[in-house]
ZADREN-565705 format. One record per residue: x, y, z of N, C-alpha, C in turn. Coordinates in steps of 0.2 Angstrom, whole numbers, plus 5000, padded with zeros to 4 digits. Atoms other than C-alpha are relative to their C-alpha. Example, Ala and Ser with C-alpha at 12.3 -4.5 7.8 and 13.67 -1.06 7.14 Angstrom:
# ZADREN-565705
500449945000506249785039500450065000 499649944999506849955036499650055003 
END
This chain:
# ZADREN-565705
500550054998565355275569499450045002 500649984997563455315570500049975007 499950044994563255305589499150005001 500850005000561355255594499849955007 500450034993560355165611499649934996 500450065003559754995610499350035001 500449995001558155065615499650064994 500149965007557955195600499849944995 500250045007558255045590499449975001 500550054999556854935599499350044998 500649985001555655065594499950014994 500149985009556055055574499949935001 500050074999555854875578499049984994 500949995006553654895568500350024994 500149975009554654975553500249974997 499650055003555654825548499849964999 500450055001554954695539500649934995 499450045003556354525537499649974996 499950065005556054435523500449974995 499650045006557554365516499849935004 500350065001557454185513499449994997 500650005004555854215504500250014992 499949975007556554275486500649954998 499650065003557954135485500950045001 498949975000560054215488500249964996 499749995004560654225473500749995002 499250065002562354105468500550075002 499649955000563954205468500349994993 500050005005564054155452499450034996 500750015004562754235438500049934995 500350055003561654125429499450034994 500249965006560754155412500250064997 500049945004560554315403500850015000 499349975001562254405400500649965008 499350024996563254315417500150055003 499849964997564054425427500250085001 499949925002564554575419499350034998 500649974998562654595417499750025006 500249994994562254605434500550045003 499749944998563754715438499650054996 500149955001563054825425499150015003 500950004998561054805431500250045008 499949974993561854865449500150074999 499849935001562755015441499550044998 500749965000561255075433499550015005 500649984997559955045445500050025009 499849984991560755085463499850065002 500449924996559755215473499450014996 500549995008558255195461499350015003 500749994998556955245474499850054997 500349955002555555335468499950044989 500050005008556055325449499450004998 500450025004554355345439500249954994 499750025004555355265427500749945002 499550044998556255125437500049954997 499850075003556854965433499649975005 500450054996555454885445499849954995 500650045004555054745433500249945000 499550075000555254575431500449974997 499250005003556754505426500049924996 500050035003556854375414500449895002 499450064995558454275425499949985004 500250054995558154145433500650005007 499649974994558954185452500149945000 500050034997559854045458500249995008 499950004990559753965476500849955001 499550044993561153905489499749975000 500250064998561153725491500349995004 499350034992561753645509499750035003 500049984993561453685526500950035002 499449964997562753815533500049965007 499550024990563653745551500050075000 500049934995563353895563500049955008 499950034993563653875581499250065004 500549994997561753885589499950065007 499949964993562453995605500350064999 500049945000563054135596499550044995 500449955005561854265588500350034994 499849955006562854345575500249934997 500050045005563154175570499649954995 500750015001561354125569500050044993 500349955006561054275559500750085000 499349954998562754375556499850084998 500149925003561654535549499650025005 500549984996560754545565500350085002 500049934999561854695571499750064996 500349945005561554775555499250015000 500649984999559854765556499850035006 499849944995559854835574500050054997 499949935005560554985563499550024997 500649985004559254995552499450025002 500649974996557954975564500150075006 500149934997558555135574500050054995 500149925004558655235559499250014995 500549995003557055185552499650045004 500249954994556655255569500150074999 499649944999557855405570499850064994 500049965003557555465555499250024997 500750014999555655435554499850085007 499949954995555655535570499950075000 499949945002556455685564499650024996 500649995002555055685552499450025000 500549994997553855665561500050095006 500049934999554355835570499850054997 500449945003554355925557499650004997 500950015002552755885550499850045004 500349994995552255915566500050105002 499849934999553056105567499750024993 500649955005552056155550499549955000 500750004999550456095557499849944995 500250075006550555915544500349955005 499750054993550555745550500349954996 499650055003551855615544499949935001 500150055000551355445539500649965000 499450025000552855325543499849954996 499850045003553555195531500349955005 499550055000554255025531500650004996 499250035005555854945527499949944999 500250065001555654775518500949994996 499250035002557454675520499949924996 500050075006557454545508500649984996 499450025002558754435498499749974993 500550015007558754405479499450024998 500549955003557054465475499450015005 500650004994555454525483499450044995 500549985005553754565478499450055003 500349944994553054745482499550024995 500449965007551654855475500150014994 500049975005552654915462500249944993 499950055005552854735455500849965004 499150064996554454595457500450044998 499549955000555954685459500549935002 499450024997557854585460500450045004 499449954997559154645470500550034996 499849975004559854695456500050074999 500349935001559054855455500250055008 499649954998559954905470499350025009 500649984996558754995487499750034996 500749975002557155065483499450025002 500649984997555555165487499649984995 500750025006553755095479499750075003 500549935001552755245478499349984998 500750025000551155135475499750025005 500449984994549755185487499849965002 500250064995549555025492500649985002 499750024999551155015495500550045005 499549964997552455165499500649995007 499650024995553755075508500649994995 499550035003555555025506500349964999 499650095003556654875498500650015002 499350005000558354835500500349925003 499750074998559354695501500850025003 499249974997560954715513500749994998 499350005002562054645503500350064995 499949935004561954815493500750025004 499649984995563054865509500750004997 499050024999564654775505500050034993 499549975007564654815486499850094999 500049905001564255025491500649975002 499449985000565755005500500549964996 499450045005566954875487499850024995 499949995007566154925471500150094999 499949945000565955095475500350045003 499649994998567155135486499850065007 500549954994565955205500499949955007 500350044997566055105514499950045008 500449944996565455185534499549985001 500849994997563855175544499750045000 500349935000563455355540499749984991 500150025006563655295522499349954997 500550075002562355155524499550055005 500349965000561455295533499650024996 500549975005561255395519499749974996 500650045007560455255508499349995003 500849994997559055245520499650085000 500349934999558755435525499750014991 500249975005558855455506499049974996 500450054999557555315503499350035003 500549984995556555385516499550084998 500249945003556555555508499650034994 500450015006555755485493499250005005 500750024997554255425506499850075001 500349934999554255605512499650064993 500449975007553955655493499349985002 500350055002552655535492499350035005 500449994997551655595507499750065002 500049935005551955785501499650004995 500249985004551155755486500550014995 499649975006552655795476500349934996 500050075007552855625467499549984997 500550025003551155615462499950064994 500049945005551455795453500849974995 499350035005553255725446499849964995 500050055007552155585438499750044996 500549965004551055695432500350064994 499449945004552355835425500249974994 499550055005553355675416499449994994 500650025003551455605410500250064993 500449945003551055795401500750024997 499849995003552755835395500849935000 499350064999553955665392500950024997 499249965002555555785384500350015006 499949984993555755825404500049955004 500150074995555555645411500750015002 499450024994557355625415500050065004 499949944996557655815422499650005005 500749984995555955815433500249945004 499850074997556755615438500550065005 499449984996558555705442499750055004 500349974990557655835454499749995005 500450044994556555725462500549985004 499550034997558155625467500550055004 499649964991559255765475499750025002 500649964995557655835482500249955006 500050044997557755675491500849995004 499249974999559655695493500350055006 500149934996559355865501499549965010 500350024993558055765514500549975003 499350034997559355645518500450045004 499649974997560555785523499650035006 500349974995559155865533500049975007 500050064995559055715544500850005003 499450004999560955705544500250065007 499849944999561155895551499549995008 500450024996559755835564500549955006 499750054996560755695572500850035001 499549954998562255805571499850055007 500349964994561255895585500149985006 500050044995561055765595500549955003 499850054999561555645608499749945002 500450084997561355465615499850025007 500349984994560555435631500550025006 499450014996562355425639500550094997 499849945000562555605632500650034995 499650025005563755555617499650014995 500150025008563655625600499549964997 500150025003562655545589500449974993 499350025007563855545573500650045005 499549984997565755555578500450024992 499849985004566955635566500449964996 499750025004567255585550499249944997 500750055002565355505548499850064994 500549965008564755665536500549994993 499750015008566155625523500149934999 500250055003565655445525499450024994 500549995003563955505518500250064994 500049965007564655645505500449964996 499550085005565955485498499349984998 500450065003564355365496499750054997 500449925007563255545486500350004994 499449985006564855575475500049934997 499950065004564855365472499449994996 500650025003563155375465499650044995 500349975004563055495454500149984994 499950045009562655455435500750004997 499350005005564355505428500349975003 499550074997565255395439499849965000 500250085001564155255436500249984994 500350015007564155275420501049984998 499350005002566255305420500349935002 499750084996566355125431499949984995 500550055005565255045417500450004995 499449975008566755125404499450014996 500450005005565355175394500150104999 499749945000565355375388499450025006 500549964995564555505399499650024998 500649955003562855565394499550055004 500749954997561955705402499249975000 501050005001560455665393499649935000 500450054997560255505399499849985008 500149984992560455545418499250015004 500350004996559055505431500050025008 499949984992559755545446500650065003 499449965000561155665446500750014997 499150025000563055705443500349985009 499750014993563955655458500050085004 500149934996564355855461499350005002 500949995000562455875460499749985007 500450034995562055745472500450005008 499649994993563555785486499750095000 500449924999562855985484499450005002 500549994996561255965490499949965004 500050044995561455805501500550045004 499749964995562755935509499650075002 500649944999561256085509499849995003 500550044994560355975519500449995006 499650014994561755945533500250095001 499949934997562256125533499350055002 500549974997560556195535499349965005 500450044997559356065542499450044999 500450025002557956135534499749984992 500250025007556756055520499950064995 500449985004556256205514500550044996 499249995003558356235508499749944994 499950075003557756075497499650014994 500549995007556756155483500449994996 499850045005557456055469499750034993 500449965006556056125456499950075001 499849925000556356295458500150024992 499849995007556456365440500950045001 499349955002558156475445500649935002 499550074996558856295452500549964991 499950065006560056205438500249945000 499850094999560256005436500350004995 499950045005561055935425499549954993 500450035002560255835412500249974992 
END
């Protein structure tokens, strides 16, 4: 269990931006296009898909349906009011916490770190980089007007039930990773990614798949950082048994096991983001060295998969 300070969290409190109830919660039933095994397969595919030049940000042809009714909740308690408040507390200390650590080191090579949002949303949401469902899983927009995050929390429950990654450290890594995209973003190195993919498109997915354990790698940096630390009560920050939640949720989201949930064959040369080994190997580079500059991805002697 990540351990954290309500006030840590009150200070992520500007990088969260709630918007569900705006996009419509999505039935528990699908509706139109393929039913439900489409949207199991749109998850499998698009899960962790920030930063994708090549994402599924786009509109979706399915018509979302709404929850009809008023829910009974009891007014006197808060988690009944809104049952994902503590989670969000969580969110908002790590969009902190991990922001933070960033902010450091920036700051120790002499650059300065622009912070990002988190935009929590349900069923759909509409960001720089166009309407997105929740289907596609979290996400970083890399638009310049935009550069922030998406995610809808129900993600949470099916990392841990479909993928079998559940943990607070686990839903950690979906952010740091998330996060690690913005850190591209404000480096410069996802504007040279687009540009690489642009000039030669035979490497678009392989320059994709580095970008994302780069980002994997930052993640682990942040990790290795809060392993340092404690709370203000002089406790740990992660307790044991938190980093092999976050190397379970890595190894659940690599392409060949997305690919092997979905029964479909494995193909290298369709992969965007990783093999599972891949993405648990350098989101574990980043926990055992905690620096970024262990995180060069694009290295020519470096090899991905692909």
């Amino acid at each position: 269990m990540v351990r954290y300070d309500e006030s840590t969290a009150a200070k992520g409190e500007k990088y969260v931006r709630d918007q569900r109830g705006r996009g419509g919660r999505r039935a528990a039933t699908a509706a139109g296009g393929g039913g439900i095994v489409a949207i199991i397969l749109a998850v499998l595919f698009a899960v962790i898909s920030g930063g994708d030049p090549g994402s599924v940000l786009v509109e979706t042809a399915t018509t979302i349906p709404q929850i009809d009714g008023p829910v009974a909740v009891d007014p006197n308690d808060p988690a009944a009011v809104d049952p994902d408040a503590q989670t969000i507390e969580y969110m908002e200390f790590l969009m902190f916490d991990v922001q933070d650590t960033w902010d450091q080191i920036f700051d120790e090579a002499g650059l300065v770190y622009e912070p990002t949002t988190l935009t929590i949303f349900d069923g759909a949401v509409e960001s720089g980089c166009g309407r997105a469902t929740s289907q596609v899983g979290p996400f970083y927009c890399p638009a310049p007007n935009d550069r922030g995050v998406y995610m809808d929390l129900d993600f949470y429950e099916e990392l841990a039930r479909r993928f079998g990654a559940p943990g607070d450290f686990a839903q950690a890594y979906v952010i740091a990773h998330e996060i690690g995209h913005h850190v591209q973003a404000v480096l410069g190195i996802s504007d040279q990614v687009r540009q690489a993919q642009a000039q030669n498109p035979n490497i678009q997915n392989e320059l994709s798949v580095r970008q994302e354990l780069q980002a994997d790698c930052f993640a682990g940096v942040w990790g290795w950082s809060a392993s340092q630390r404690t709370t203000l009560d002089g406790l740990p920050i992660l307790e044991p048994g938190d980093i092999e939640e976050g190397l379970r949720a890595a190894a659940s989201v690599g392409d060949d096991t997305i690919q092997a949930q979905a029964g479909m064959t494995i193909n290298p040369d369709t992969w965007t983001h990783g093999s599972s080994a891949e993405r648990v190997e350098w989101f574990q580079r980043g926990l055992e060295t905690g620096d970024p500059e262990q995180c060069d991805t694009f290295a020519s002697d470096v090899t991905v998969t692909t």
